[in-house]
C-alpha positions in Angstrom: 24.2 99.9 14.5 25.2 96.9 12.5 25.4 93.5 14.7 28.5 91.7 14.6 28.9 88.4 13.3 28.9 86.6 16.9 25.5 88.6 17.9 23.9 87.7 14.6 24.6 83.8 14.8 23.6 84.4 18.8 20.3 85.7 17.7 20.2 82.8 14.5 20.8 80.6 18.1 18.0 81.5 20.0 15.5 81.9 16.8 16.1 78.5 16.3 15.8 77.6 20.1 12.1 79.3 19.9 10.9 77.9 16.4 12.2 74.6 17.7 10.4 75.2 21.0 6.8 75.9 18.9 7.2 73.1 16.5 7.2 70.9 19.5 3.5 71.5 19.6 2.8 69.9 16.4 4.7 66.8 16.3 2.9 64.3 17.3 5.8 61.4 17.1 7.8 61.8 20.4 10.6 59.5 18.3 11.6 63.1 15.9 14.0 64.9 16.8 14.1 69.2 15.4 17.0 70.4 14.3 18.4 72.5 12.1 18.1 71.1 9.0 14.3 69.5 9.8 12.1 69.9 7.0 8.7 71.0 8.1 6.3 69.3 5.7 8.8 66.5 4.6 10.4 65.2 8.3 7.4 66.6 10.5 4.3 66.1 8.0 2.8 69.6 8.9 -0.1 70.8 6.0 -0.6 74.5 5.4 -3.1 74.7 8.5 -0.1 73.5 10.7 1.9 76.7 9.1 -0.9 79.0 9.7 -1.0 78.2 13.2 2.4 78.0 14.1 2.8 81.3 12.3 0.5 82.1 15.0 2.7 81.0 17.6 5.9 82.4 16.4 4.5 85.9 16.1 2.9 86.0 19.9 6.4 83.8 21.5 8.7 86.5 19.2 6.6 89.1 19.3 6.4 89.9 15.6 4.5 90.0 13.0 4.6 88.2 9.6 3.6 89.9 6.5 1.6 87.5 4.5 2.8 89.2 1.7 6.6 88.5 1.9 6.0 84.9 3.0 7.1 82.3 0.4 6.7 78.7 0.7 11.0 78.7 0.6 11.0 79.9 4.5 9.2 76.7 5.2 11.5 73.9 3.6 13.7 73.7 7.0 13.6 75.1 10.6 16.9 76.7 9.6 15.2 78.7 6.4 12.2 79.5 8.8 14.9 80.7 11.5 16.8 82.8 8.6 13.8 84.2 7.3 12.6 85.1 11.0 16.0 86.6 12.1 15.9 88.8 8.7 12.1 89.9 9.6 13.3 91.0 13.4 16.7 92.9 12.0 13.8 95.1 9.9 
């Protein structure tokens, strides 16, 4: 059954809520503020053992489980890529 378009940016919503949620965890300046269009390496300064472990995270708060294989540094540039790329993983 195919979601409608109001479901789909609902669950867009409340990936981004959760991802948001675990990046919390990593920023150690209280001053930045995650949104949307935060990118992850750029705006937060996470390195690739940051992305491991919030990989981590996301799979035990989502209950998923990432493919190593399909990830591409792309899903990373911004929480909203990481939330597209998580919402397309979960609709799988």
């Amino acid at each position: 059954m195919e979601r409608t378009d109001t479901e789909a940016a609902q669950a867009t919503e409340e990936t981004v809520k959760r991802i948001t949620g675990v990046l919390a965890g990593f920023v150690t300046d209280e001053g930045v503020e995650i949104v949307r269009s935060t990118r992850l390496f750029d705006d937060l300064g996470l390195d690739s053992t940051n992305v491991l472990e919030m990989l981590v995270e996301l799979e035990t708060e989502m209950d998923i489980e990432f493919d190593t294989d399909s990830l591409e540094f792309g899903h990373f540039e911004t929480v909203e890529s990481l939330a597209a790329f998580v919402t397309g993983m979960m609709k799988a």
